[in-house]
C-alpha distance (Angstrom), angle and dihedral (degrees) to the residues before:
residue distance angle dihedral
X1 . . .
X2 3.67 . .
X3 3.67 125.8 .
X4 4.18 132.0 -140.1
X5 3.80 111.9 -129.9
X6 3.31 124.2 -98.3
X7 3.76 97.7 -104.7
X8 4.04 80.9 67.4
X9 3.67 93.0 57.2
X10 4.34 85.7 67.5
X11 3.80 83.7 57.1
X12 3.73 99.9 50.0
X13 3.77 102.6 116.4
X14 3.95 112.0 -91.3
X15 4.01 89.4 -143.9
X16 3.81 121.5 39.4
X17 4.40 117.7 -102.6
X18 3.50 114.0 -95.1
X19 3.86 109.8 -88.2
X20 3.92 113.0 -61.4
X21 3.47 127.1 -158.7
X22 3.88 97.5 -139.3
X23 3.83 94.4 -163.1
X24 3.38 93.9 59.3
X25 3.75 95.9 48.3
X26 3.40 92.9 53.1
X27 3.36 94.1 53.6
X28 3.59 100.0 48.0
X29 3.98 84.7 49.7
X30 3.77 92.3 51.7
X31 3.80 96.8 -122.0
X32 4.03 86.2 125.5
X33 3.70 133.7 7.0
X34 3.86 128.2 -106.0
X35 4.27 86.5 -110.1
X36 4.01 90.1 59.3
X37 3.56 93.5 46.4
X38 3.96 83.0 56.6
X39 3.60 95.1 49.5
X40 3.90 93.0 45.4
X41 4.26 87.1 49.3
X42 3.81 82.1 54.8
X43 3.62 96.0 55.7
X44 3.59 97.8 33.8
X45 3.66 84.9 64.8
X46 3.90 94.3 57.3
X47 3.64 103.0 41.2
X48 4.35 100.5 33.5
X49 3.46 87.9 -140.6
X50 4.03 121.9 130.8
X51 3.57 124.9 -77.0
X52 4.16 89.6 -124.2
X53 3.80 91.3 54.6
X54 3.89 89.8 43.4
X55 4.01 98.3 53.8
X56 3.91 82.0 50.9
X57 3.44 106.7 52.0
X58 4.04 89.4 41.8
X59 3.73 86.4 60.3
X60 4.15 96.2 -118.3
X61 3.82 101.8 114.9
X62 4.19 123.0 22.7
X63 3.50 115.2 -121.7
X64 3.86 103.9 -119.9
X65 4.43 85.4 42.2
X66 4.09 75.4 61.7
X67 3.09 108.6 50.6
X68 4.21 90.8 36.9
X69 3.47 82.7 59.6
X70 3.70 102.3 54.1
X71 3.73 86.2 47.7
X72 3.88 86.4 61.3
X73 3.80 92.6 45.9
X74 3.41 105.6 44.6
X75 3.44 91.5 38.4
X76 4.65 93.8 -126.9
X77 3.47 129.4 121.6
X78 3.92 126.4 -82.0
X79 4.32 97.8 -134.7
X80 3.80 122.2 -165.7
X81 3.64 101.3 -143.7
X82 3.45 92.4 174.4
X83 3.61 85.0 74.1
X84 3.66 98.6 37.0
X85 3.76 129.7 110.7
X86 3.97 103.4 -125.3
X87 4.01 122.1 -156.5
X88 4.07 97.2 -141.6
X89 4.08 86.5 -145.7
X90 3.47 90.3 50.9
X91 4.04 101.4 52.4
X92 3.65 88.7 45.7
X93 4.05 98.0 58.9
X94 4.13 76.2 100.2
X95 3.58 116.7 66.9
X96 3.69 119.6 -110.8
X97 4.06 97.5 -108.1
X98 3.81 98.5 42.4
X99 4.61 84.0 49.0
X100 3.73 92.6 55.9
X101 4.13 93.2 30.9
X102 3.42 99.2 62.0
X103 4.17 102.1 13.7
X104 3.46 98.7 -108.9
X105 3.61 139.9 147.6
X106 3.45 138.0 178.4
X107 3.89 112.4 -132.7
X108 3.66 113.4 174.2
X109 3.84 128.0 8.3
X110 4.13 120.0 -151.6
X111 3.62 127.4 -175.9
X112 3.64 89.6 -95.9
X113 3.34 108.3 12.4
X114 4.17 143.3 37.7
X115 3.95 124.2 -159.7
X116 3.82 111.7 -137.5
X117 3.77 124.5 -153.0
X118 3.94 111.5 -145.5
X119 3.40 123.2 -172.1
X120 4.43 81.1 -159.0
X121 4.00 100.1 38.6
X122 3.86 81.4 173.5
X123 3.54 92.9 67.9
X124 3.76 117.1 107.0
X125 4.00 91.3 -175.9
X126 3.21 91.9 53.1
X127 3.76 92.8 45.9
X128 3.89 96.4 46.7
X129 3.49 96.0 45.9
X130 3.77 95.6 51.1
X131 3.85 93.0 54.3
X132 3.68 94.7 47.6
X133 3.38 91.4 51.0
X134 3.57 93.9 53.2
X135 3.15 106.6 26.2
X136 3.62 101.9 -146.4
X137 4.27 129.9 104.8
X138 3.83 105.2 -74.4
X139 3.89 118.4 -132.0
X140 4.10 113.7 -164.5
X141 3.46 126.1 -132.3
X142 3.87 125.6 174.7
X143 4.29 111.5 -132.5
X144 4.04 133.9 -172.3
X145 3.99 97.0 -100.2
X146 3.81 92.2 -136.9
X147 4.02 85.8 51.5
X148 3.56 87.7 54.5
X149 3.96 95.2 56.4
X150 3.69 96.6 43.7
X151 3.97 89.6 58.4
X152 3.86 92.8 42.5
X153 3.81 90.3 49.6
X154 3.89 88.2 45.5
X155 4.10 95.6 49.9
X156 4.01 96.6 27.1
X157 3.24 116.2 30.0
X158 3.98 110.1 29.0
X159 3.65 104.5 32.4
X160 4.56 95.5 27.7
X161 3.87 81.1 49.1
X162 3.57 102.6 52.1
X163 3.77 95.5 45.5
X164 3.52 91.4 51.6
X165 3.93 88.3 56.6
X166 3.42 99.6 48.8
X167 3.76 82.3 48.8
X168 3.51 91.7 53.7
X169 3.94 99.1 41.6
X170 3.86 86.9 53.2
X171 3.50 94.9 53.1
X172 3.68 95.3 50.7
X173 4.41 85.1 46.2
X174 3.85 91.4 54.0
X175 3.95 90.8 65.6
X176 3.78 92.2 50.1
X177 3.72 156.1 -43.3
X178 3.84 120.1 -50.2
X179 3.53 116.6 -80.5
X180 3.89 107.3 -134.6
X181 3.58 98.7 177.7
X182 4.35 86.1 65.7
X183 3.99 87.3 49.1
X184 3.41 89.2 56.6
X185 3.71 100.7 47.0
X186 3.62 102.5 85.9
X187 3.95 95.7 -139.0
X188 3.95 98.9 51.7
X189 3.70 84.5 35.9
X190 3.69 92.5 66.3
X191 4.01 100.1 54.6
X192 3.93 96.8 33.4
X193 3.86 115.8 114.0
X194 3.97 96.8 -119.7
X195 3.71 88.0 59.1
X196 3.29 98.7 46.3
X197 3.57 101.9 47.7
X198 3.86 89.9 48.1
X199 3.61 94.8 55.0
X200 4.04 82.7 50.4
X201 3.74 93.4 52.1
X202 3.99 85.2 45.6
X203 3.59 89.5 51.8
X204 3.74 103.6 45.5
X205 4.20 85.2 47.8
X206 3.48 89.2 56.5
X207 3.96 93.6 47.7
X208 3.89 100.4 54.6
X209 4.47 89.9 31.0
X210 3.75 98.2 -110.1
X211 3.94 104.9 -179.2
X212 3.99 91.8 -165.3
X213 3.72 137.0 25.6
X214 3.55 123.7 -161.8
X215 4.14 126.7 -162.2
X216 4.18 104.9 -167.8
X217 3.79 106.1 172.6
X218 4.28 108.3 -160.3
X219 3.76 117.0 -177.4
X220 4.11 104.8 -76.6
X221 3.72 97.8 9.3
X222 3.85 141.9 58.4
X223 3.68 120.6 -143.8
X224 3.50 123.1 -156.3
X225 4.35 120.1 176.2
X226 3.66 122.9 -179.0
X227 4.01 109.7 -161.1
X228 3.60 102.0 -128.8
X229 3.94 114.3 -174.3
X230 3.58 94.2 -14.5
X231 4.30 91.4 -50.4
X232 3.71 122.1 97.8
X233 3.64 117.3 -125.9
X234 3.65 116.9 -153.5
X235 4.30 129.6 -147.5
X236 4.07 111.6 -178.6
X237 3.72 112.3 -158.7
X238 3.99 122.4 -171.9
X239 3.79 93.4 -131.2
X240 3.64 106.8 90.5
X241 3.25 92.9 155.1
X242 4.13 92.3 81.0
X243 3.67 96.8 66.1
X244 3.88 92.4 84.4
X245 3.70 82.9 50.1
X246 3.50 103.7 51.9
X247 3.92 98.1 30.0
X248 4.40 81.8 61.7
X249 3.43 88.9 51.4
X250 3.87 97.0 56.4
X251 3.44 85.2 43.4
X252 3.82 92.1 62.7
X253 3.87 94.2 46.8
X254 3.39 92.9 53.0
X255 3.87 99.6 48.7
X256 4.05 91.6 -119.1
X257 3.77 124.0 145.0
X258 4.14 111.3 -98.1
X259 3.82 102.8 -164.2
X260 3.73 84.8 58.8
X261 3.99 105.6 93.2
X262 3.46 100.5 140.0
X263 4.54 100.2 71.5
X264 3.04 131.4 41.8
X265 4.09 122.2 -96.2
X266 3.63 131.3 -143.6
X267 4.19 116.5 -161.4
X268 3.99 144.8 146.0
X269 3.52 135.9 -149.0
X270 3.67 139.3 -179.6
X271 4.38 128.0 -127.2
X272 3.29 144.2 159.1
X273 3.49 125.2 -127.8
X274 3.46 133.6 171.7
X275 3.72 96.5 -11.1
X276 4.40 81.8 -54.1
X277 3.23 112.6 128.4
X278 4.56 94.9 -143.9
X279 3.68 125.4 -172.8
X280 4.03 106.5 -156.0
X281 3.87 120.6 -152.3
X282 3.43 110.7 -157.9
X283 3.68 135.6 -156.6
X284 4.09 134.0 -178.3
X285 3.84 136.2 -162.3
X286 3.42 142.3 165.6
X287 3.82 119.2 -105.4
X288 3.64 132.6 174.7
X289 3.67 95.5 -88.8
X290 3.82 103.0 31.9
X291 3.87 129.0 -64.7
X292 3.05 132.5 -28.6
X293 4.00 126.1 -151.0
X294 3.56 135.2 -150.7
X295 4.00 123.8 -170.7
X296 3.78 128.8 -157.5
X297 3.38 106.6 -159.7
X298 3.87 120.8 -156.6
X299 3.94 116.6 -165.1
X300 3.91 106.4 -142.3
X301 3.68 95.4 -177.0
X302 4.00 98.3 54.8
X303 4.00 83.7 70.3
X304 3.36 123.8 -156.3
X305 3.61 125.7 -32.7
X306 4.26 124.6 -119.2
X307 3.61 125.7 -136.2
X308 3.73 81.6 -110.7
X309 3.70 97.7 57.5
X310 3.37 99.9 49.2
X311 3.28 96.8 67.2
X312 3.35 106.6 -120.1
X313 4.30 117.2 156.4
X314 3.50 119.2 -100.7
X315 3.89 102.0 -112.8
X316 4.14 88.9 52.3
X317 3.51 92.7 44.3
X318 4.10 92.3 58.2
X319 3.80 89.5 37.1
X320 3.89 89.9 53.6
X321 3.45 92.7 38.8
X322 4.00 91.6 61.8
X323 3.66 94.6 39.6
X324 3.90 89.4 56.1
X325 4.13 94.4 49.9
X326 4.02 88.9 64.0
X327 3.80 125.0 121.2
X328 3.49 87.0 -132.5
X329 3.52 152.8 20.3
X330 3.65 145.8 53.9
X331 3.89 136.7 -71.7
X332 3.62 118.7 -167.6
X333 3.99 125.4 -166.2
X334 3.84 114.4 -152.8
X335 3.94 136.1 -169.1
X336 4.02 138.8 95.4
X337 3.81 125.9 -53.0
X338 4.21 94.5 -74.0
X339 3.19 105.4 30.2
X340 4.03 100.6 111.7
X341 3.87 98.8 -100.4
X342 4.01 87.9 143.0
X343 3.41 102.6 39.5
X344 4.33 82.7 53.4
X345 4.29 83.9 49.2
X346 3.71 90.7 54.2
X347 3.61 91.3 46.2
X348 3.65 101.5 61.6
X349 4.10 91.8 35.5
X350 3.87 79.3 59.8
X351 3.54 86.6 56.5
X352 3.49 100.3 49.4
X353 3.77 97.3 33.0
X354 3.75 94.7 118.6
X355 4.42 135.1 148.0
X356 4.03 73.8 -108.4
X357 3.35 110.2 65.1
X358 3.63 134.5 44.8
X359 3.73 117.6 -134.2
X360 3.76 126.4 -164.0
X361 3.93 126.1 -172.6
X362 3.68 130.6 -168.5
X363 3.83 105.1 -166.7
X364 3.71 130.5 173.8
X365 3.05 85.9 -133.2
X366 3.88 122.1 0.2
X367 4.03 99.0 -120.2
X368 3.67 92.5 -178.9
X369 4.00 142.0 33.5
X370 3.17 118.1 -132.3
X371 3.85 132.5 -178.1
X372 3.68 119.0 -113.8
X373 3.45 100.0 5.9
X374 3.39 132.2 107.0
X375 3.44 117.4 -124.0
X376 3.61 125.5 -173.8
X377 3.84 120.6 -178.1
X378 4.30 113.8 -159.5
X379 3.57 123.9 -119.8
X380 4.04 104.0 -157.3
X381 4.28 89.5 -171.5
X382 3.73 91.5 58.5
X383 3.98 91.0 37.2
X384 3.96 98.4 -106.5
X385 3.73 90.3 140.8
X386 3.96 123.6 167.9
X387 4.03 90.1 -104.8
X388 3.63 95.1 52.6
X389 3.88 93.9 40.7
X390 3.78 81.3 52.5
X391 3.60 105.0 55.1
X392 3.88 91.8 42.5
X393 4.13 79.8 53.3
X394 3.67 92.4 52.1
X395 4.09 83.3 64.9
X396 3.51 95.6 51.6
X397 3.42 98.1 78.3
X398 3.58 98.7 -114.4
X399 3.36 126.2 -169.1
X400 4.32 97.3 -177.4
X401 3.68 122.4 13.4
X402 3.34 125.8 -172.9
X403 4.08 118.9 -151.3
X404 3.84 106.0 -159.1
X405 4.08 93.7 -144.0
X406 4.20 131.4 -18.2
X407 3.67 98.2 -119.2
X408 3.28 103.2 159.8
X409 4.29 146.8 19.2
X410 3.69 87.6 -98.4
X411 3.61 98.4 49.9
X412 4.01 94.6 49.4
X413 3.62 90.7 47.0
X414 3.60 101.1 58.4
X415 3.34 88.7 40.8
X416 3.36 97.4 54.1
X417 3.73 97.9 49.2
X418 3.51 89.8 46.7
X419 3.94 87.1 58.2
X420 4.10 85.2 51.9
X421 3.89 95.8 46.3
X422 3.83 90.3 60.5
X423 3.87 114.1 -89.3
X424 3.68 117.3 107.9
X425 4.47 113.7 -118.5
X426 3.91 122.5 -148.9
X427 3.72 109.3 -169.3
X428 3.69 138.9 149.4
X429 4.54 127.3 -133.1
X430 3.84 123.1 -174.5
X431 3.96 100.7 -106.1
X432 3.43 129.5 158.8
X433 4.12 87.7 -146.6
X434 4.05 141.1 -6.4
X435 4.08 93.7 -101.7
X436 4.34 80.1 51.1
X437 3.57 88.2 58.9
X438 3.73 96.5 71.2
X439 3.46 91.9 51.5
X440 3.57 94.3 52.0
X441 3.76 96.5 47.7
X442 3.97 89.5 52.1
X443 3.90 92.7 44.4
X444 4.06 85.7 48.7
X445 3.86 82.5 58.5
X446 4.11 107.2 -97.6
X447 3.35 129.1 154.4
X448 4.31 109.4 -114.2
X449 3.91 91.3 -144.1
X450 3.77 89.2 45.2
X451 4.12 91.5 48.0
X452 3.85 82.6 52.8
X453 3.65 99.1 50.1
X454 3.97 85.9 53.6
X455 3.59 115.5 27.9
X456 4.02 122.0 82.8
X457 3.37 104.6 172.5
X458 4.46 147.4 -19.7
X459 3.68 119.0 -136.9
X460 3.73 103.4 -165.9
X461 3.81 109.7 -163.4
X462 4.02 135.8 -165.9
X463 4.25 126.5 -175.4
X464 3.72 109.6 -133.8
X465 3.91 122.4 -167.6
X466 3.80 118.0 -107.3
X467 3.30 124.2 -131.4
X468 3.89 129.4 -105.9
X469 4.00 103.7 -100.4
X470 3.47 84.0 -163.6
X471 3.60 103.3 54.8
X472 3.68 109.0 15.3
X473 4.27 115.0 133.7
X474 3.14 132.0 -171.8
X475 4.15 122.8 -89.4
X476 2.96 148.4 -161.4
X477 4.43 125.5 -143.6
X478 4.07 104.4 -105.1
X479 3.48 119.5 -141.5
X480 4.11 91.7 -90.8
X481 4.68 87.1 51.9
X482 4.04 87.2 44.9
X483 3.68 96.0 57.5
X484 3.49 94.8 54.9
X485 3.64 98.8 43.7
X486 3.98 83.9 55.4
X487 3.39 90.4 52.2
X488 3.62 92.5 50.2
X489 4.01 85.9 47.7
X490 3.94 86.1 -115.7
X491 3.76 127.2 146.5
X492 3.95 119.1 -125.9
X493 4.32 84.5 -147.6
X494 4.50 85.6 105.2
X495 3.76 117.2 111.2
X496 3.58 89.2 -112.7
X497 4.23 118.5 -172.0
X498 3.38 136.9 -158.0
X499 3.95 128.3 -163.1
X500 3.73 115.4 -133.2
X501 3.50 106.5 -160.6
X502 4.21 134.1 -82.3
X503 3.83 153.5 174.8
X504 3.61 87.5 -100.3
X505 4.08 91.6 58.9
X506 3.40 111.3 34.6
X507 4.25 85.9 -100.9
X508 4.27 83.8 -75.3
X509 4.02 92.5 112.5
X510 3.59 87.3 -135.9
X511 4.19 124.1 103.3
X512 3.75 109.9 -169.8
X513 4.17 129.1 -45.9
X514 3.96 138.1 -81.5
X515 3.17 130.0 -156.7
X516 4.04 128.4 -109.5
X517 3.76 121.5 -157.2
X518 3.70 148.1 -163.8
X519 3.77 125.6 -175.5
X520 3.80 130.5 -163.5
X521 3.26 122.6 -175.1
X522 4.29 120.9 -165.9
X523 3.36 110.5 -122.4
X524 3.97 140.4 115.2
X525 3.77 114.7 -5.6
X526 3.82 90.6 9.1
X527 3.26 89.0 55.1
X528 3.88 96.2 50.6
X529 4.06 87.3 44.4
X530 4.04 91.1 55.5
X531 3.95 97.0 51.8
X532 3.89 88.0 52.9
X533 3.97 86.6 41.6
X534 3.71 83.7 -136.4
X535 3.79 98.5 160.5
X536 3.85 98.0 -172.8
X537 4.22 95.3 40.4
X538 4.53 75.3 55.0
X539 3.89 98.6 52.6
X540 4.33 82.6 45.3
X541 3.70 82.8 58.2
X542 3.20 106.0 42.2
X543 4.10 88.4 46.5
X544 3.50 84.2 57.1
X545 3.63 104.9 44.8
X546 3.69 104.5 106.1
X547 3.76 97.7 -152.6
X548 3.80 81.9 61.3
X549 4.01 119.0 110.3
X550 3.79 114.5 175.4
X551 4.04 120.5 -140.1
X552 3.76 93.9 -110.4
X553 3.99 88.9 56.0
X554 3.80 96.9 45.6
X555 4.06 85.1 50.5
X556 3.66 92.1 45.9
X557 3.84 84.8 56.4
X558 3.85 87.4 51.8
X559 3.93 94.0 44.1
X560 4.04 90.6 44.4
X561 4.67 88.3 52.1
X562 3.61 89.9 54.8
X563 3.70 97.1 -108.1
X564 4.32 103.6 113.5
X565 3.92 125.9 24.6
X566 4.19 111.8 -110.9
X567 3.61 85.4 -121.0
X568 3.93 87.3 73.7
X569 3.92 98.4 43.4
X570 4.17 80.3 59.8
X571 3.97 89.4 52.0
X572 3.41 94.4 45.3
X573 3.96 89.3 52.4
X574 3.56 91.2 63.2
X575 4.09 82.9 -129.1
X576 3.87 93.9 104.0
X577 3.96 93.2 121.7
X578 3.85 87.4 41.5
């Protein structure tokens, strides 16, 4: 959708046109014809709704060519508030009911005037009960309806609701302790405050894809931080006093023992949000100040992901793809905690979940169901650790087994000679890169011949933020960005982009993550390096290997097509101080 300068915003009309009948215009302008106005009367008289909305959803007019041409009739800007940087105090001068009644919002507020966005700028109710309410001169401006809602349910509903809540919950605290016996009884449980506001916070995570939330109670203040695209964003409230309250609720969900204060707790629970289907990992531990909480949360409904749709470039995909169809072997997928190395796992067991092999997974926990494999998740307090689980595997006849991480010597050993007795291991290790890998396996206490023997390849992964399509601008490096690209012998001649902030992404610049890759594959010199366990003759190799890319290349490549901000391809480089 396009948007008039600003300078037209001081022309849009300080009192509303005289009523319009829109049909008629348009049919006089020859957007539609005289027999689809008809048609759309017809309707209109069966549904009730307007005649705008009707010509749109019976495919005659598009729209944005609508609303353009109301613009040009009425003589008022055509504003883009999904890309539009809204003050929360200023959209909610209108109340709540009269916003979503008559699909209003206010958008900017003067000293003596305010400019209005209206999905309807032909509506005179609408109109005339804006100004009264605020008592100011009204300037028009024409909005995407479905804009509209999004930024009414993001400054009314989510954030208005929440506070309330809180409000509410600490209210009901300041005349005494929780009760738990009410939280557990399921019909008080459903109406009380600390259930409500939780299912709000789930609700809201869900909306803007936080992977995390965190609840960190401090003496006068409660924190709670969603992890949005890989960034945590923060919301203080005043009443600290609800973090006992909802902290014992969690606990309840997730089974875990509430007199216990003093360890930490690990628990899961299932909900539905939304129409999502969320598995929520939860973990405990004691702060200063209480507990704080921090939940994983697993979306069951988004499935699981294809090669394809994670992003991955074409030549990787292919070379992955092959190294994933052998007898024998081992893959292993690298990065930080959060960087996708699951979601990458499932992938290729998705491709190679077939009525021909047999797959076995030892998870801690299971994130994902899958059919006809068998998935067993370890229990350390009962002494269903990953080795054990392993070995039993081994006797399973497996054809694929998936290892959820390599914590341990153990672990990567019978793993490893699993890989060499002819099944084929996924598993996951905390590197920082594929050439750190090796170094980390020896360290852990592996053999280098035996790590050659087994190991066919490392795909060392990083999640980089996407930019805003919406809002994204052309930049240029700063001093700070060219600096590193010289030291990285780069050019600063790329079309690089920057988002600046909008509706449609919470005023981050980001939209969502993509994935960033590096694969080596053992073979030749690496090979050679990795018998000797000579660590520094294997990073020479892999340096040299031409069918090597690096992470902070591939991202480049990402940051130079437009699709993340340079900023992020420094972050991701771990040289963000540098």
């Amino acid at each position: 959708m396009t948007e008039h300068a600003v300078a037209g915003q001081e022309k849009a009309a300080a009192t509303p046109q005289r009523k319009i009948r829109i049909g008629d215009l348009l049919v006089s302008n020859g957007v539609i014809t005289e027999a689809q106005l008809m048609s759309a009367l017809a309707e209109q008289k069966k549904t009730g709704q307007k005649l705008g909305y009707t010509l749109v959803d019976m495919g005659f007019i598009d729209e944005l060519r609508l609303l353009e041409f109301l613009s040009q009739q009425l003589q008022i800007p055509l504003v883009d508030i999904a890309g539009y940087r809204a003050d929360p105090g200023v959209v909610r001068l209108l109340p709540e009911t009269v916003a979503r009644r008559y699909r209003v919002v206010v958008l900017e507020n003067r000293d003596q005037d305010v400019l209005l966005g209206m999905a309807d700028p032909t509506d005179l109710f609408a109109y005339d009960e804006a100004s009264r309410l605020l008592k100011k001169r009204v300037r028009q401006a024409v909005v995407r309806e479905a804009d509209l809602l999004r930024m009414l349910g993001r400054w009314y509903q989510d954030q208005q609701a929440i506070d309330e809540l809180a409000g509410e919950l600490h209210q009901e605290l300041a005349d005494g302790d929780v009760d738990l016996q009410r939280m557990l009884t399921s019909t008080a449980a459903e109406d009380a405050p600390v259930v409500r506001l939780l299912q709000k916070l789930f609700e809201e995570a869900i909306q803007y894809r936080a992977s995390d939330i965190h609840i960190e109670p401090e003496e006068r203040v409660l924190r709670i931080r969603q992890r949005i695209d890989g960034v945590l964003q923060e919301r203080v409230m005043n009443e600290a006093r609800i973090a006992s309250a909802l902290v014992q609720r969690l606990k309840l969900l997730a089974n875990l023992d509430i007199s216990e204060k003093r360890l930490p707790q690990d628990g899961r629970f299932h909900i539905k949000v939304k129409n999502h289907q969320v598995d929520v990992r939860l973990s405990t531990m004691p702060v200063a100040f209480g507990e704080a909480v921090v939940m994983r949360l697993l979306d069951q409904t988004s499935g699981i992901l294809s090669f394809e749709q994670l992003g991955l470039p074409d030549d990787i995909r292919e070379q992955l793809r092959n190294v994933i169809r052998r007898p024998h072997g081992m893959l292993l997928v690298t990065g930080p905690t959060g960087s996708g190395k699951t979601t990458t796992l499932y992938a290729a067991l998705n491709e190679l979940n077939t009525p021909h092999n047999k797959i076995i997974t030892v998870e801690d926990p299971v994130e994902y169901r899958l059919p006809r494999v068998n998935q067993v998740q370890v229990n350390e307090q009962i002494g269903l650790s990953f080795a054990r689980v392993l070995r039993t595997a081994l006797r399973q006849d497996p054809d694929v087994i998936l290892v959820g991480e390599m914590r341990d010597l153990e672990t990567a050993q019978i793993g490893l000679r699993a890989a060499i007795t002819g099944h084929f291991v996924l598993s996951t290790l905390h590197t920082n890169s594929a050439v750190g890998t090796i170094s980390r396996l020896v360290d852990m206490g592996a053999q280098g011949y035996v790590i050659a023997t087994a190991l066919e390849a490392v795909l060392a992964q990083r999640l980089v933020r996407r930019l805003c399509s919406h809002c994204a601008v052309g930049h240029v490096p700063d001093e700070h960005e060219a600096a590193w690209l010289a030291r990285h012998a780069l050019g600063t001649e790329a079309d690089f982009r920057q988002g600046t902030g909008c509706e449609r992404c919470g005023n981050t610049g980001y939209q969502g993550r993509i994935g960033v890759y590096e694969l080596l594959q053992m073979r030749g010199e690496l090979l050679v390096a990795l018998r000797n366990q000579d660590i520094d003759g294997f990073a020479a190799a892999a340096q040299a290997d031409p069918s090597f890319r690096p992470i902070v290349e591939s991202a480049l490549d990402l940051a130079g097509d437009g699709q993340t901000s340079l900023s992020e391809v420094i972050r991701v480089s771990g040289e963000g101080d540098g």
